[in-house]
C-alpha positions in Angstrom: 0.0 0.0 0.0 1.9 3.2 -0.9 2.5 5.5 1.8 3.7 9.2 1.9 5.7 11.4 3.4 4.1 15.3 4.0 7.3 17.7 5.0 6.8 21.2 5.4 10.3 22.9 4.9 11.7 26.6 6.1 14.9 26.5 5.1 17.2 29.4 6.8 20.5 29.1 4.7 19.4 28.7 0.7 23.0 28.5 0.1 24.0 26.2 2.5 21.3 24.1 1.9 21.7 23.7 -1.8 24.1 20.3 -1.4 20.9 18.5 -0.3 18.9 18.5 -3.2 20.7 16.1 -6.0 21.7 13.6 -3.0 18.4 13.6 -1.7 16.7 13.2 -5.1 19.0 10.0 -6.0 18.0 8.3 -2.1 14.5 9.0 -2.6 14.7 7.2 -6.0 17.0 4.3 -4.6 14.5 3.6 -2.1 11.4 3.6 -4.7 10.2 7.1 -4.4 8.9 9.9 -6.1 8.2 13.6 -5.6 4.7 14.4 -6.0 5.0 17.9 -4.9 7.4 20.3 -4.1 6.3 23.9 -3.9 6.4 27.4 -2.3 3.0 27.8 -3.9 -0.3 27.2 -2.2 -3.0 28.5 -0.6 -4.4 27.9 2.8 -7.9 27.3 2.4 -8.8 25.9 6.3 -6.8 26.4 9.3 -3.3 28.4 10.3 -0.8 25.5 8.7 0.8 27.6 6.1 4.3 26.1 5.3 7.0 28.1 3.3 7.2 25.0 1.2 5.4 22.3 0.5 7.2 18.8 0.1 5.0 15.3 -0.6 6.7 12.1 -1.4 5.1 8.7 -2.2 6.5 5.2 -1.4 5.5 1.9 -2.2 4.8 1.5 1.2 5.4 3.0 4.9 8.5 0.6 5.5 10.2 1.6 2.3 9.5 5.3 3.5 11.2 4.3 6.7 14.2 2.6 5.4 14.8 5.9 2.9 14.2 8.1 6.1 16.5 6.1 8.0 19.1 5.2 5.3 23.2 5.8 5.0 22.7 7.2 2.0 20.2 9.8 3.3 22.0 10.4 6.6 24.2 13.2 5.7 21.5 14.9 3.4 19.2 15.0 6.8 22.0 16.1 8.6 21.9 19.3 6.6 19.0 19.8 6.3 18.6 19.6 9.9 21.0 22.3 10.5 19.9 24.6 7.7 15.9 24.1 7.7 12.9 24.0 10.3 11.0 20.8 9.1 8.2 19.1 10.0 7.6 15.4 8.2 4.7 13.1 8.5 4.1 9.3 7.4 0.6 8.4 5.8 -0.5 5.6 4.9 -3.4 5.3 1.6 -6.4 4.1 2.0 -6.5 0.5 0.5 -9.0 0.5 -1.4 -9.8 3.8 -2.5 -13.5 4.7 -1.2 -15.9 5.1 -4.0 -17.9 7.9 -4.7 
């Protein structure tokens, strides 16, 4: 069941943080993920959660998204991005099957 990683990012140093992308992009791919969204456009239309930007990923499943989260090869990457962004991330699992109109 594929499962997907939410992650609103506020990142503090653009240019320090610019050695995560192309590292990150090759473990999420590694580990059978895709972007689905990555954007500093949106709009709010319920609540205060307004994120500077806007990060989904999907999985094949909430154990590969672990394993990627957890990873060697993305353990630097986080590192960084740990230092040089405020990040929130969330695991969700889909609903299996998809309810029907």
């Amino acid at each position: 069941m594929p499962a997907y990683i939410i992650a609103s990012v506020d990142v503090k140093n653009p240019e320090a943080f610019e050695p995560y992308k192309q590292p990150t992009a090759a473990s999420i791919a590694q580990y059978g993920g895709r972007f689905l969204v990555q954007s500093s456009r949106h709009e709010v239309l319920e609540g205060s959660w307004n994120p500077n930007r806007l990060v989904v990923l999907e999985f094949p499943s909430a154990d590969a998204a672990k394993r990627w989260y957890d990873s060697e090869e993305y353990r630097a990457p986080k590192a960084l991005r740990l230092q040089h962004a405020v990040s929130n991330l969330l695991l969700a699992e889909a609903i299996q099957p998809p309810p029907t109109p």
